[in-house]
VMD Tcl script that draws the C-alpha trace (Angstrom):
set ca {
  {0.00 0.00 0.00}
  {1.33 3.16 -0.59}
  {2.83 5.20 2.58}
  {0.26 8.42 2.09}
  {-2.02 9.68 4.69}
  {-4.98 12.43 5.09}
  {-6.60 13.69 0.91}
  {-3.90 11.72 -0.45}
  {-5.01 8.54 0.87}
  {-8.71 8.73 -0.94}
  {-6.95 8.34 -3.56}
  {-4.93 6.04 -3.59}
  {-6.19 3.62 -0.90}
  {-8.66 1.91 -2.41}
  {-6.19 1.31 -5.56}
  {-4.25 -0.20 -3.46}
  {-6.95 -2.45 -1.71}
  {-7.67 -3.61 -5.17}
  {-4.15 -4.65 -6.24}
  {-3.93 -6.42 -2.86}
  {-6.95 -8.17 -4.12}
  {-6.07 -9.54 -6.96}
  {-2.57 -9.83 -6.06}
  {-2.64 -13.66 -5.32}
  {-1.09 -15.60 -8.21}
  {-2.81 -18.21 -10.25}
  {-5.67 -19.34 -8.00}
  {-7.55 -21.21 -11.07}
  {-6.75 -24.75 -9.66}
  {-7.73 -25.75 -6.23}
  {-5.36 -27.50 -4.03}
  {-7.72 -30.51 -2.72}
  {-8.02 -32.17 0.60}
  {-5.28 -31.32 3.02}
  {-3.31 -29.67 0.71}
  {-1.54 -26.22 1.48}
  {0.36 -23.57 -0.35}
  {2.00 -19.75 0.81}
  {2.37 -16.80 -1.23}
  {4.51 -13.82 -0.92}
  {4.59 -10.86 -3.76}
  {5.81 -7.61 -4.54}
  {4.35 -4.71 -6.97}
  {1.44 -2.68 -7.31}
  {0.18 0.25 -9.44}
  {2.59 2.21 -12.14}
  {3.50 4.99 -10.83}
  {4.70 8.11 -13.58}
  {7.40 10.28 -12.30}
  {8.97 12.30 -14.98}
  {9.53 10.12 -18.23}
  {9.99 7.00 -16.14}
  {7.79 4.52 -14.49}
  {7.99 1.92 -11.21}
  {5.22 -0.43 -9.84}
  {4.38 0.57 -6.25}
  {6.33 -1.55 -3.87}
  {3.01 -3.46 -2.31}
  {4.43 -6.37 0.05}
  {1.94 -9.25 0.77}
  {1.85 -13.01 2.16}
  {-0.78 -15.28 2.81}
  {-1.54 -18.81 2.11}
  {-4.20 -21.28 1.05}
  {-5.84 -25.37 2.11}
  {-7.54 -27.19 0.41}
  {-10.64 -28.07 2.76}
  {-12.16 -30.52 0.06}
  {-10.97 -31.39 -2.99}
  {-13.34 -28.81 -4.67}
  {-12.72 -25.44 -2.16}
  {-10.00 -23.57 -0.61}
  {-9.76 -20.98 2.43}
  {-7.39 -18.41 2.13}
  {-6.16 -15.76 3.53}
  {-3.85 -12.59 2.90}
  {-1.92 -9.48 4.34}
  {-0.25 -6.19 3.12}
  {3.12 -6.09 5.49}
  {4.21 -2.59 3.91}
  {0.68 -1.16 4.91}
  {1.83 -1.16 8.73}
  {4.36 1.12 7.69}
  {2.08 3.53 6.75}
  {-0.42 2.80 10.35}
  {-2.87 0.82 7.74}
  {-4.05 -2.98 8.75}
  {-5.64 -3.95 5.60}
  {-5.88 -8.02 5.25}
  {-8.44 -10.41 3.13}
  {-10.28 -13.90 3.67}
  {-12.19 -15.84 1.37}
  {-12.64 -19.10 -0.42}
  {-11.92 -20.62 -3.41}
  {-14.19 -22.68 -5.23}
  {-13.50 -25.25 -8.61}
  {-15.81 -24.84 -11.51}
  {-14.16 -27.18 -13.74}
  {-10.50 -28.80 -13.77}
  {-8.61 -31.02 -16.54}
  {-5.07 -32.85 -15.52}
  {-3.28 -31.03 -17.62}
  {-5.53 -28.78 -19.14}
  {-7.89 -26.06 -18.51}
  {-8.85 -24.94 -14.92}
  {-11.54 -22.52 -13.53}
  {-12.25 -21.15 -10.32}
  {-14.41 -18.67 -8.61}
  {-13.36 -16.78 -5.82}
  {-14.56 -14.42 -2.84}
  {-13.42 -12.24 -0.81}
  {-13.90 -10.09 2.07}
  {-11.55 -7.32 2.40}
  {-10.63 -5.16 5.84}
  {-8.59 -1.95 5.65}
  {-8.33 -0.31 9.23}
  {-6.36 2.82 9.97}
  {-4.53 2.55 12.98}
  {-4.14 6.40 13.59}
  {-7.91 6.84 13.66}
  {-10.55 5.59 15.35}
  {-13.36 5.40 12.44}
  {-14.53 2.02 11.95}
  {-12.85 -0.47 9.82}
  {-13.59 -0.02 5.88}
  {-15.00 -3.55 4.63}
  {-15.06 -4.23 0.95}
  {-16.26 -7.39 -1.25}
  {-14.53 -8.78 -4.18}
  {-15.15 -11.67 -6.63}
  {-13.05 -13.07 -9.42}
  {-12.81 -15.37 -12.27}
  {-9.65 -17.37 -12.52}
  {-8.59 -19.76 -15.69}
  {-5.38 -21.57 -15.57}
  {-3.38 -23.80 -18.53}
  {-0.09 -26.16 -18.03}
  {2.31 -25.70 -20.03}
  {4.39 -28.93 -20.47}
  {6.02 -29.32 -17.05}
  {7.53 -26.36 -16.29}
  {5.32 -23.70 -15.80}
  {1.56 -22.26 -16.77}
  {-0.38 -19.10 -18.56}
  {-3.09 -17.50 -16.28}
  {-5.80 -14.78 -16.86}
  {-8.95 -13.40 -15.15}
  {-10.55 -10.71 -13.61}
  {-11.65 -9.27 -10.69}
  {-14.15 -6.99 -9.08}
  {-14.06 -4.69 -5.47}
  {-17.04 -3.14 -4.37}
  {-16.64 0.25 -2.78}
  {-20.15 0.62 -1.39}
  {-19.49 4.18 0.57}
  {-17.22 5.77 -2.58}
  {-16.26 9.24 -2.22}
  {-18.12 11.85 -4.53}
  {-16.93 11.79 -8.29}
  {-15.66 8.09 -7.45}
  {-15.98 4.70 -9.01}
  {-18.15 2.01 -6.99}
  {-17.01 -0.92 -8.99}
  {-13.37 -1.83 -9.22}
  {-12.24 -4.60 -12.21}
  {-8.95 -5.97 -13.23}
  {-8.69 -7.90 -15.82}
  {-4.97 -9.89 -15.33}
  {-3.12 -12.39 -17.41}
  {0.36 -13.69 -16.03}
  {2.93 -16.68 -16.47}
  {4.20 -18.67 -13.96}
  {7.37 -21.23 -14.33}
  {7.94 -23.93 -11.76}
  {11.32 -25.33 -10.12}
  {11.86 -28.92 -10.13}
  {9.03 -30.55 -7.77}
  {10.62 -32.28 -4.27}
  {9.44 -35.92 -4.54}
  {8.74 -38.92 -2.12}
  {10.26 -42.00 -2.28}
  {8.07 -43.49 -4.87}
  {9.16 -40.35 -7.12}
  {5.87 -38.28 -6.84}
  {5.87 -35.27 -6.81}
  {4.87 -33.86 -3.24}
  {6.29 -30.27 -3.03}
  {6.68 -27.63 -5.62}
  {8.00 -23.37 -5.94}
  {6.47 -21.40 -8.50}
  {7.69 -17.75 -9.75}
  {5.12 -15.51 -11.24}
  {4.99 -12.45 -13.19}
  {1.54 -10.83 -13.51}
  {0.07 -7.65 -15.20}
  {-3.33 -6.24 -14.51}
  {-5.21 -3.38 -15.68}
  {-7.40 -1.55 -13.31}
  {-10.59 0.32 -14.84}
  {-9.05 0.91 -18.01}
  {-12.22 3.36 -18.76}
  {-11.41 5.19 -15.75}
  {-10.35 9.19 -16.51}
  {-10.46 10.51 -13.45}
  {-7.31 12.21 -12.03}
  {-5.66 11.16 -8.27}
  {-2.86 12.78 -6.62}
  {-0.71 10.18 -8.45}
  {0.00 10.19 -11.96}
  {-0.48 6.42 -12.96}
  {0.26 4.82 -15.84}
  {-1.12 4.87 -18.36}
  {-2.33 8.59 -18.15}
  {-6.15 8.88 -18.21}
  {-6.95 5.38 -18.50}
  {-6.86 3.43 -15.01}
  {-3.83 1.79 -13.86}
  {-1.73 -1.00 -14.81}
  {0.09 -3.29 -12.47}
  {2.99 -4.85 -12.34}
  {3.64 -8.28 -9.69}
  {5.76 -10.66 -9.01}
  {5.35 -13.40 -6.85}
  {6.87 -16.88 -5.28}
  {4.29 -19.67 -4.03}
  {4.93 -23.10 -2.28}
  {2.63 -25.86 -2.70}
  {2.66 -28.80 -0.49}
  {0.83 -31.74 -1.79}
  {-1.55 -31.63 -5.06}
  {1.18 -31.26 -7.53}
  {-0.35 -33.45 -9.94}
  {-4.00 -31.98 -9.95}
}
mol new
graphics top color blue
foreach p $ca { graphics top sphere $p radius 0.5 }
foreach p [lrange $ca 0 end-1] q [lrange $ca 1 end] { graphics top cylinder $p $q radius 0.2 }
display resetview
């Protein structure tokens, strides 16, 4: 999240909120029963400053389990938020609409998000968001996602959107899986690289320039997962 306070913060907060949202990498195929994976990534919205450009430098962790083989729990938090006297954290499941070994994946997801300010004493700001995840192998090594997803802002400022979508697509390239002694594969790192676009229609003009000018923001993320168990799904 980025470290603004007081006028600045309507504007960029909920930005950020979003990009937390949609920040977790490749959740398309569920883990199944028992099965468990953490996330950690970096990035956010481009930021313009002069001819050049940088992604925000959003910090997050969380993780994922399986609770059946059809529906995941998860749960996230923004660590560079504290910094700024923000608590803002996400819980939410994961649910499998259809899956292929090797092939196509799809997944619904929702979320409930909390952002608290820890230098006031307003209530907490809670806001909803839903996505669409699809997911396809490719060979052994890695996989091509894409999606979208949508925060609700139900108490928006004047002059600002309600409804916040990201459409995402990203690529993500696995390390050699840890096996068991019968050779499956049991554990397994993946590296991600993800680009979103946030209201692309969007004109409206913030306190920060984003990129590109006058038409939402893009978003830049990279991210490292661990999966234990449900390599093969």
């Amino acid at each position: 999240m980025i470290a603004v306070r007081g006028a600045a913060s309507l504007a960029t907060g909920l930005v950020s909120v979003v990009v937390v949202g949609c920040g977790t990498m490749n959740l398309a195929r569920t883990l199944g029963r028992g099965n468990s994976e953490i996330v950690a990534s970096v990035g956010g919205p481009l930021i313009g400053v002069g001819p050049a450009f940088f992604p925000t430098p959003q910090v997050r962790v969380g993780g994922r389990h399986g609770v059946t083989d059809d529906i995941d729990v998860m749960g996230h938090i923004a660590l560079d938020a504290m910094g700024s006297a923000f608590l803002a954290l996400d819980a939410g499941a994961v649910g499998q609409m259809t899956r292929t070994r090797g092939g196509l994946a799809m997944s619904l997801s929702g979320r409930l998000h909390l952002v608290v300010d820890l230098d006031d004493l307003a209530p907490p700001s809670l806001f909803p968001e839903i996505g669409l995840h699809l997911e396809h192998p490719i060979d052994t090594w890695g996989s091509f996602f894409f999606g979208v997803g949508g925060l609700a802002q139900f108490d928006a400022p004047r002059d600002r959107p309600f409804l916040f979508l990201s459409p995402y697509v990203g690529l993500e390239v696995f390390l050699d899986p840890q096996t068991d002694a019968a050779g499956a594969p049991v554990e397994r790192t993946g590296f991600a690289l993800q680009v979103g676009w946030i209201n692309p229609w969007e004109s409206d003009t913030t306190l920060l320039r984003y990129v590109p000018d006058g038409a939402g923001a893009l978003t830049l993320l990279v991210a490292v997962r661990h999966r234990v168990g449900g390599i093969d799904r």
